[in-house]
Backbone as a printed PyTorch tensor [residue, N CA C, xyz], in Angstrom:
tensor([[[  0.8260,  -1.1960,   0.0000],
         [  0.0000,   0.0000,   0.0000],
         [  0.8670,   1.2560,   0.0000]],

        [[  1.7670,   1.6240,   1.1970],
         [  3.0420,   2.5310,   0.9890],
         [  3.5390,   2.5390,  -0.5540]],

        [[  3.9450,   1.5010,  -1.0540],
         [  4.8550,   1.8420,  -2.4150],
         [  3.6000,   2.0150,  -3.2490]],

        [[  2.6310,   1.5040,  -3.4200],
         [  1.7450,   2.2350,  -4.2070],
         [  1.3090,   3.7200,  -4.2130]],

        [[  1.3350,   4.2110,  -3.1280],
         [  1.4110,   5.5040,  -3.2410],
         [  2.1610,   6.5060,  -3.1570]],

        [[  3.5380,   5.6030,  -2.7720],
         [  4.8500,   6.6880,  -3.6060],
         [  4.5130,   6.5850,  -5.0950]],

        [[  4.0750,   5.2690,  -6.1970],
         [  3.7420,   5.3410,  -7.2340],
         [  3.5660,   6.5900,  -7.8080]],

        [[  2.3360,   6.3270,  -7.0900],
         [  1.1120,   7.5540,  -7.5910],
         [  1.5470,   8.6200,  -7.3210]],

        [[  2.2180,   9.0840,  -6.3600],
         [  2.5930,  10.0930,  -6.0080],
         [  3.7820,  10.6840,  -7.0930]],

        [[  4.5170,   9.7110,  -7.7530],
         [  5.5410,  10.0880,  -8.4440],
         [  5.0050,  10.1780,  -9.8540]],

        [[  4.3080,   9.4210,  -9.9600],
         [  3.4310,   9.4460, -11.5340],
         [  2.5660,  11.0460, -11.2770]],

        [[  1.9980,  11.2760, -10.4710],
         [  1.4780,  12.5590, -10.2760],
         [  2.4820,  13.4000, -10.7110]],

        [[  3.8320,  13.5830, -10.2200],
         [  4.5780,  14.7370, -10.3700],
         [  4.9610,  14.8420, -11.5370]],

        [[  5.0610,  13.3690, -12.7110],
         [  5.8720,  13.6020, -13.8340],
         [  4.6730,  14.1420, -14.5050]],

        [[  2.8760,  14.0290, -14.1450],
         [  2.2040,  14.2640, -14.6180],
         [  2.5250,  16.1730, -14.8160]],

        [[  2.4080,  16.5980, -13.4400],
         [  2.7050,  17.6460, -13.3280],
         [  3.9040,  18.4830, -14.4640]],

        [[  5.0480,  17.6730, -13.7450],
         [  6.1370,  18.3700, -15.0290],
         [  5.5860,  18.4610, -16.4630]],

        [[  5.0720,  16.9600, -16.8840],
         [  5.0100,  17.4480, -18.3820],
         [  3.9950,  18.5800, -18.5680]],

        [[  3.0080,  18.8870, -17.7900],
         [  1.7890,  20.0190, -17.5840],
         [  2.6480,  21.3860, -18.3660]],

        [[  3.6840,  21.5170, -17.2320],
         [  4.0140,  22.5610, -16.9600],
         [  5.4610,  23.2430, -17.9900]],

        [[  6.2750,  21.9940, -18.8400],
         [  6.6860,  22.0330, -20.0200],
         [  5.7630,  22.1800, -21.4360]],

        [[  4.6990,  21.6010, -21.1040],
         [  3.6350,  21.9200, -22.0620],
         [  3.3640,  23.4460, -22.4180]],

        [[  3.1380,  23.9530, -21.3070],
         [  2.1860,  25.3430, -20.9050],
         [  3.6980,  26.7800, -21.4040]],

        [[  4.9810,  25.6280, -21.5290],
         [  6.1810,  26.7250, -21.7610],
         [  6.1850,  26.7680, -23.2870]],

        [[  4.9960,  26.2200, -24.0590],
         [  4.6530,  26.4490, -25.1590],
         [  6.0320,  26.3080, -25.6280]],

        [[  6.4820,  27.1840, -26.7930],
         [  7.3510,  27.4350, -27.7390],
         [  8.7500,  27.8920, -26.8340]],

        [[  9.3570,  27.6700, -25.5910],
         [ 10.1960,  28.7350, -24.7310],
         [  9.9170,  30.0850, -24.6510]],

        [[ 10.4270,  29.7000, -23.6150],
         [ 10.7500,  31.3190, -22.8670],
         [ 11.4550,  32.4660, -24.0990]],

        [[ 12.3210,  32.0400, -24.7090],
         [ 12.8950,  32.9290, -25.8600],
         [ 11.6490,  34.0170, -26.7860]],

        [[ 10.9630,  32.0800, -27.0310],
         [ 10.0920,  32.6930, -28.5980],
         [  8.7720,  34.0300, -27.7580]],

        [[  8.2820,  33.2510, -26.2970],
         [  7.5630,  34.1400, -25.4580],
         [  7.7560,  35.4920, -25.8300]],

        [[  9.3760,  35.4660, -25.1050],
         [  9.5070,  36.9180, -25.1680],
         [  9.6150,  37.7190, -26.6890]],

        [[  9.8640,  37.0690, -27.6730],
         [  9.6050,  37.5370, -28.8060],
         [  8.4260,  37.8620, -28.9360]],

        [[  7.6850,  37.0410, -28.8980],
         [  5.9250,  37.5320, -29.1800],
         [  5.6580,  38.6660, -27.8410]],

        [[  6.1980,  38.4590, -26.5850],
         [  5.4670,  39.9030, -25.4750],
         [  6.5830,  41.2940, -26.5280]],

        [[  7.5650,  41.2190, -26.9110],
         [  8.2140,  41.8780, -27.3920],
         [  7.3710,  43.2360, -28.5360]],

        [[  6.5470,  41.8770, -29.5670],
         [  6.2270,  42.4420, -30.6670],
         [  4.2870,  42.7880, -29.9730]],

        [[  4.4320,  42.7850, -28.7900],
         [  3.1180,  43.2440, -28.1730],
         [  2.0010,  42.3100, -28.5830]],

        [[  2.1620,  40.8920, -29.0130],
         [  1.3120,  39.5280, -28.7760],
         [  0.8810,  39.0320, -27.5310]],

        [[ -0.3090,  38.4970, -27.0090],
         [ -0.0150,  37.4930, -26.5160],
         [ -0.2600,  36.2380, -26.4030]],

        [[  0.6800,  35.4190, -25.7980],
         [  0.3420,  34.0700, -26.0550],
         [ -0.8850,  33.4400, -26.6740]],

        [[ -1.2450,  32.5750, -26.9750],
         [ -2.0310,  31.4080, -27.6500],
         [ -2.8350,  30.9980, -25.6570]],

        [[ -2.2270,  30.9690, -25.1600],
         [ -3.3000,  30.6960, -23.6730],
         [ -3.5680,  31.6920, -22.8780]],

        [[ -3.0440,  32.8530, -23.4550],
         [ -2.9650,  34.2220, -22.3710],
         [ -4.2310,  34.5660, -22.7850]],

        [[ -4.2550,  34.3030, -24.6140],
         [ -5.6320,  34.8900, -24.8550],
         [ -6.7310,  34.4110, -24.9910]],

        [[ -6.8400,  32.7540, -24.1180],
         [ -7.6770,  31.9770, -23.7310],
         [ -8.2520,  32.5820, -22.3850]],

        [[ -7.3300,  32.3190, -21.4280],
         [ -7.3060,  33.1530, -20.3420],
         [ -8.1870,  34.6370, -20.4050]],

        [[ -7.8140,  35.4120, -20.9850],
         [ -8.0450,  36.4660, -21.1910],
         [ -9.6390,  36.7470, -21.6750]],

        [[ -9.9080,  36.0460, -22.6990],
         [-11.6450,  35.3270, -22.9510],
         [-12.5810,  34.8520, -21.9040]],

        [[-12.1120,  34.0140, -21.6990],
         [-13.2290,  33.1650, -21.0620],
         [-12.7680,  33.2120, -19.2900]],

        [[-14.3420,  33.3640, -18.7680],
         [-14.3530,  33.4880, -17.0080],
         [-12.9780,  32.5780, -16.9050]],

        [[-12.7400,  32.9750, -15.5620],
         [-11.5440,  33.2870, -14.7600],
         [-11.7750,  31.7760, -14.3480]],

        [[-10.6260,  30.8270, -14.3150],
         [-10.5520,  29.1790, -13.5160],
         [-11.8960,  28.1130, -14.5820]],

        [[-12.3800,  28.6650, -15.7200],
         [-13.1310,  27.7330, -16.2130],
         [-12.1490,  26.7850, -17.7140]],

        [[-11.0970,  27.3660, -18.0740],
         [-10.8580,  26.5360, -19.1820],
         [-10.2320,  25.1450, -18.9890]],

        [[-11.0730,  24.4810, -19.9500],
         [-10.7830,  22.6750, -19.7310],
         [ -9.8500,  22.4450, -21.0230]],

        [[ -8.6990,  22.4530, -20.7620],
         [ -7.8120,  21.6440, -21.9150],
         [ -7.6000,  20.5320, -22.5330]],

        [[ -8.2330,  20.1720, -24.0240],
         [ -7.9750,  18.8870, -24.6020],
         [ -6.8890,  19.0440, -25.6750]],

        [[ -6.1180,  17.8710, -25.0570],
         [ -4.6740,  17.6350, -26.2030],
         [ -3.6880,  18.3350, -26.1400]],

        [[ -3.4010,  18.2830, -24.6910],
         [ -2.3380,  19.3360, -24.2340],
         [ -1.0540,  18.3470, -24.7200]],

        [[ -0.6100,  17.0520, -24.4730],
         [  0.1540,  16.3520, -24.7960],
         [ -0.0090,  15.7230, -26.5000]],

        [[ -0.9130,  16.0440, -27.1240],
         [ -0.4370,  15.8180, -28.4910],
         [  0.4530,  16.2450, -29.0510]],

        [[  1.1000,  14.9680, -30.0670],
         [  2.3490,  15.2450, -30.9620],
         [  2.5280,  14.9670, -32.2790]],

        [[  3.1210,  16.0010, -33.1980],
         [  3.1420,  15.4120, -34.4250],
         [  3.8400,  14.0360, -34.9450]],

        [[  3.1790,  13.3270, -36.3050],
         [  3.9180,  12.3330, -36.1600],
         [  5.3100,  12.3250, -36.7400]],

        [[  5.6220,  13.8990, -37.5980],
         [  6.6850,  13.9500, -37.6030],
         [  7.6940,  13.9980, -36.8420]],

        [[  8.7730,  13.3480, -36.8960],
         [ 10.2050,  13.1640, -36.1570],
         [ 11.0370,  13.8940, -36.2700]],

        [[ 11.2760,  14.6990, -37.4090],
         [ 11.9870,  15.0170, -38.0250],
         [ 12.5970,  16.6080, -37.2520]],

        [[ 11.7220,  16.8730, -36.2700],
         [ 12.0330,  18.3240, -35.9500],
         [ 11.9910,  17.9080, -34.1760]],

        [[ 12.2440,  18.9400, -32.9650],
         [ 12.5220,  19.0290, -31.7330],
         [ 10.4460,  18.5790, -31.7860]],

        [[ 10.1930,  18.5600, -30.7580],
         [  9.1470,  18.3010, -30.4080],
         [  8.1200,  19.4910, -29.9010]],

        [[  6.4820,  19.9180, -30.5620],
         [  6.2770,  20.8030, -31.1090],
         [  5.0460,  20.8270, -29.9580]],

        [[  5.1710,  21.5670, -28.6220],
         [  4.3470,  21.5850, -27.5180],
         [  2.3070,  21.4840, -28.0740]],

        [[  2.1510,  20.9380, -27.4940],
         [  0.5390,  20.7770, -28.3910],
         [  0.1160,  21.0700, -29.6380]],

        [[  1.0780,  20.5490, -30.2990],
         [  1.2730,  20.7110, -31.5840],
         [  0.7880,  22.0130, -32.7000]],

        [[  1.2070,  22.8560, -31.3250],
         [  1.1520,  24.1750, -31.9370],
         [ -0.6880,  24.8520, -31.7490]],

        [[ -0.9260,  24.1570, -31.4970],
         [ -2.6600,  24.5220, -30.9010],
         [ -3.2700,  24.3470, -29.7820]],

        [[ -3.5690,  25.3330, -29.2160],
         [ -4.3740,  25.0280, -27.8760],
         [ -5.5410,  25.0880, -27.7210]],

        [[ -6.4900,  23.8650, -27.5940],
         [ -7.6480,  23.9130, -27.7510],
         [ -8.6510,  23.1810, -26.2520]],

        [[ -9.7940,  22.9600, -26.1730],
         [-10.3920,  23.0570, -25.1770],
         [-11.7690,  23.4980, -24.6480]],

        [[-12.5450,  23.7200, -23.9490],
         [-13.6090,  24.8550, -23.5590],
         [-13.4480,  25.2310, -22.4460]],

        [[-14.8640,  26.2110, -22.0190],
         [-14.7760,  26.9810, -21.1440],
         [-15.8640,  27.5390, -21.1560]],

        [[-15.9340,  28.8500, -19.8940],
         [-16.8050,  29.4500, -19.9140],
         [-17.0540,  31.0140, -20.5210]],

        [[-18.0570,  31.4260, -20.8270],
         [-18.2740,  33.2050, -21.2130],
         [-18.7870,  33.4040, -20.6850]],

        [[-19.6220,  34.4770, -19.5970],
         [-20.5630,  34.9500, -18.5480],
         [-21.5000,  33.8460, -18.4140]],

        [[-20.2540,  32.5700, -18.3100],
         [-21.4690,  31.4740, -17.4490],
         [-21.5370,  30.5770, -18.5930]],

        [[-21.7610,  30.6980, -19.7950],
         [-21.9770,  30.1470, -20.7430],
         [-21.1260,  29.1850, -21.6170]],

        [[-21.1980,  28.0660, -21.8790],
         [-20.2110,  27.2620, -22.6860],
         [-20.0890,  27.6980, -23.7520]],

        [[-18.4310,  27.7670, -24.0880],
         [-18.0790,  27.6850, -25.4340],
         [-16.8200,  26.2980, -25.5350]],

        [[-16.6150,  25.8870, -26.9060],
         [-15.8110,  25.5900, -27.2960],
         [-14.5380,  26.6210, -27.8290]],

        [[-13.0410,  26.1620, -27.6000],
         [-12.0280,  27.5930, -28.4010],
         [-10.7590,  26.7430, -28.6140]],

        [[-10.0630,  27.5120, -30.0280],
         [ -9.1700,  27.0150, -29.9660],
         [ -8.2670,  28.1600, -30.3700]],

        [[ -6.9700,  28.4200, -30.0700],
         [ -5.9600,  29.0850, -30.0050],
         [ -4.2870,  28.7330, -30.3000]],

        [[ -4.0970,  29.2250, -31.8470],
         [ -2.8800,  28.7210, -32.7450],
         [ -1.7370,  29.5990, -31.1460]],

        [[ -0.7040,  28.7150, -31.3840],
         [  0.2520,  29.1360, -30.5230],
         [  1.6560,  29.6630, -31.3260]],

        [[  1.7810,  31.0520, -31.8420],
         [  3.1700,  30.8820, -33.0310],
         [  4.2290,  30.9610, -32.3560]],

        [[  4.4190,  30.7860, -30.7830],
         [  5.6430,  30.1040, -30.3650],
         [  6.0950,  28.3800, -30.6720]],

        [[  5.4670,  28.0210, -31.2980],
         [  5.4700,  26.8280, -31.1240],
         [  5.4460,  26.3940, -32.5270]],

        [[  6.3920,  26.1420, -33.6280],
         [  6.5630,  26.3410, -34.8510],
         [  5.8370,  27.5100, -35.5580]],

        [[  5.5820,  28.4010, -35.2570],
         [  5.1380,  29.4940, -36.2390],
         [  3.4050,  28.9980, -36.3100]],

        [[  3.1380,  28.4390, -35.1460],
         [  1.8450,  27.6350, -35.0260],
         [  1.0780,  27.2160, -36.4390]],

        [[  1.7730,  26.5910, -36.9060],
         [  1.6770,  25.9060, -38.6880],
         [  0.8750,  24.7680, -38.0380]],

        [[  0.3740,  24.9820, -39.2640],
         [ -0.8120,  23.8520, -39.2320],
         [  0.0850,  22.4990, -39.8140]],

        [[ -0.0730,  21.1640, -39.2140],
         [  0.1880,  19.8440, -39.2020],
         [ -0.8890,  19.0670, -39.7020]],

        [[ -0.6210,  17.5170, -39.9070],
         [ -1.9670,  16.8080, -39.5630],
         [ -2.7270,  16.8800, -38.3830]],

        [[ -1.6250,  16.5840, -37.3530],
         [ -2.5150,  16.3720, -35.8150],
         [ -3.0780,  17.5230, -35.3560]],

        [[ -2.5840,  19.0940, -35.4330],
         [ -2.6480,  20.1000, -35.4990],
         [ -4.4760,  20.5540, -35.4610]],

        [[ -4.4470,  19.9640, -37.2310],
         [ -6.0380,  20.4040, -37.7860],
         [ -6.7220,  19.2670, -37.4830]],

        [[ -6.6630,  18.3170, -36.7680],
         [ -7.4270,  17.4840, -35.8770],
         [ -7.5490,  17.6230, -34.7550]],

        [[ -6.8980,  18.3180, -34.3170],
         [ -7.4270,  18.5340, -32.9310],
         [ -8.2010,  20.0480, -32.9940]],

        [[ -8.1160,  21.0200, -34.1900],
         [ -9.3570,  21.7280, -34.2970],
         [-10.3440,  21.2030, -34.9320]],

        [[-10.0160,  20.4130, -35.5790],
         [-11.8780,  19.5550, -36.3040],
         [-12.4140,  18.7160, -34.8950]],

        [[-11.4980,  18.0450, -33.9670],
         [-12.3780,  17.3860, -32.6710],
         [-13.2020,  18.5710, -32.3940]],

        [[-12.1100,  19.5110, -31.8490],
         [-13.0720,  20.3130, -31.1740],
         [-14.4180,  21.1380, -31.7460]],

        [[-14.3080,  21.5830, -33.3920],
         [-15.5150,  21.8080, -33.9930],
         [-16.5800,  20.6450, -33.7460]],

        [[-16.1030,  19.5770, -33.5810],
         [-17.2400,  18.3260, -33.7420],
         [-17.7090,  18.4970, -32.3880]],

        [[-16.6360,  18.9600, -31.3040],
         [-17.4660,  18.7260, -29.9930],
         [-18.9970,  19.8340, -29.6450]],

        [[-18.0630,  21.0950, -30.3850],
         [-19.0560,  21.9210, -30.0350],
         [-20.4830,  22.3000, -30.7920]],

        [[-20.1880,  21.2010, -31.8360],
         [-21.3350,  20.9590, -32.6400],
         [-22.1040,  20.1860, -31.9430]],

        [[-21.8070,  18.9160, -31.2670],
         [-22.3750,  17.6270, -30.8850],
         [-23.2310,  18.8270, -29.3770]],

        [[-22.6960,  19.8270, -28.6850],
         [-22.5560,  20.1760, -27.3120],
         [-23.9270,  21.1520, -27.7990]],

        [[-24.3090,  21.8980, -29.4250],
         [-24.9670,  23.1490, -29.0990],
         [-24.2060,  24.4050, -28.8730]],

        [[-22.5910,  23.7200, -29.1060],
         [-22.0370,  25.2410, -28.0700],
         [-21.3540,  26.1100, -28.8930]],

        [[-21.5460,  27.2330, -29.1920],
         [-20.3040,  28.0030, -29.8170],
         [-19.0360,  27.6300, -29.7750]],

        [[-18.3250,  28.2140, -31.1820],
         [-16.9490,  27.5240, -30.9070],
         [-16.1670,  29.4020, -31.0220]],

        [[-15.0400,  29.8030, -30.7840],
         [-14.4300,  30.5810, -31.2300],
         [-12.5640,  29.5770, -31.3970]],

        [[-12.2690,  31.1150, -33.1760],
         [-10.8650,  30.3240, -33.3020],
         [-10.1360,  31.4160, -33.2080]],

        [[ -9.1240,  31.6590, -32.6610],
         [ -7.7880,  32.3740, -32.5440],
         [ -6.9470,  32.0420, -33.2780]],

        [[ -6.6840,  33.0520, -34.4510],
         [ -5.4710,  32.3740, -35.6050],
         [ -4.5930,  33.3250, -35.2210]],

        [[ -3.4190,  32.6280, -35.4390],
         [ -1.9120,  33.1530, -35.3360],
         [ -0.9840,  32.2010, -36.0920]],

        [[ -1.1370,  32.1160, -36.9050],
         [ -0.3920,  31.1640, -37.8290],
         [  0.4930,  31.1580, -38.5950]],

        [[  1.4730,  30.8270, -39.3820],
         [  2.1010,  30.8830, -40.6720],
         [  1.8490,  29.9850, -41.7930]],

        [[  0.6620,  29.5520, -41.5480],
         [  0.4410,  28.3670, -42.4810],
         [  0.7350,  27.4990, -42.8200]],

        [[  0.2290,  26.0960, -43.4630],
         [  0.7170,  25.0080, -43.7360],
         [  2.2130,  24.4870, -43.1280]],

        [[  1.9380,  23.3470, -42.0080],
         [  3.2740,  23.0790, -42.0720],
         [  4.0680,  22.0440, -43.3560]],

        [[  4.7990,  22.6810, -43.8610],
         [  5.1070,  21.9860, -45.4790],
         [  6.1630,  20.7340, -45.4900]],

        [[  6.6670,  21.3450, -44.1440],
         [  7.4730,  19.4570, -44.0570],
         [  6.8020,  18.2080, -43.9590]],

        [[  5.5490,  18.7640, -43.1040],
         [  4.5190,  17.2710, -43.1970],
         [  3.8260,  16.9670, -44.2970]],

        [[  3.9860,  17.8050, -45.6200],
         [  3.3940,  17.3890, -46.5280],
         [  2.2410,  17.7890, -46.9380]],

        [[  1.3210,  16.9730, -47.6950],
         [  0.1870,  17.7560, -48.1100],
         [ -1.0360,  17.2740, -47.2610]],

        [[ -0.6340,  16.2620, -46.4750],
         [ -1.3840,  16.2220, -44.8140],
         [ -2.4840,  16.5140, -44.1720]],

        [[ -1.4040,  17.8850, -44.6540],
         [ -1.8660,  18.9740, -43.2000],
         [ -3.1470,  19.6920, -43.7210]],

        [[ -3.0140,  19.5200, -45.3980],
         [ -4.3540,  20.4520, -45.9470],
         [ -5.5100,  19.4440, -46.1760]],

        [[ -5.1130,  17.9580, -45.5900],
         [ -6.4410,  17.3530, -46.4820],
         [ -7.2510,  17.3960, -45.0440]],

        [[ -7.7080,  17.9180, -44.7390],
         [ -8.7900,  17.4420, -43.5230],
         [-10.4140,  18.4140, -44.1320]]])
């Protein structure tokens, strides 16, 4: 019972870390590039939307299946719901710290889930673009959805 819940306890924390490498989006560098050029973030302006402690994040750990590059924090999209004066929405928010938030395969699937959710829900969706378009190393992929 003890070592089971050092387990858990340790699986909790790596849970935590990866949370919190996630949420460092694109680094601290590209950050300050975008607060620089008076942007902000892809979650600041989630945050910034929707009531205060309501946004639910889906696909914070998705990854492209390309290899070929460093590894591309929620694959460049942050998506999810939340609330507006009480009210559900669905939202999703391109992150251009995080490859120039180019669209991928996994990318534009995890904004078509979330269109499907908030279709299936009744709920408004809003999209936050910040993009550079097509990511072109993955091919032509990224445009068939």
């Amino acid at each position: 019972m003890v070592e089971d819940n050092q387990i858990k306890r340790r699986q909790l924390a790596e849970l935590e870390e990866r949370r919190a490498k996630a949420k460092e989006m694109g680094g601290r560098e590209r950050v300050e590039r975008q607060k620089k050029q008076g942007k902000l973030t892809a979650r600041e302006r989630i945050d910034m939307l929707l009531d205060k402690g309501t946004f639910r994040e889906i696909g914070m750990f998705a990854k492209s299946r390309n290899t070929a590059y460093k590894e591309v924090p929620a694959d460049g999209v942050v998506t999810g719901y939340g609330e507006i004066d009480g009210r559900k929405v669905y939202i999703f928010s391109q992150d251009f710290t995080s490859m120039g938030g180019t669209l991928s395969e996994i990318h534009g699937k995890k904004i078509c889930s979330i269109l499907d959710s908030a279709l299936r829900a009744g709920c408004p969706i809003i999209g936050i673009n910040d993009s550079g378009g097509a990511r072109i190393q993955d091919g032509v992929d990224a445009l068939s959805l």
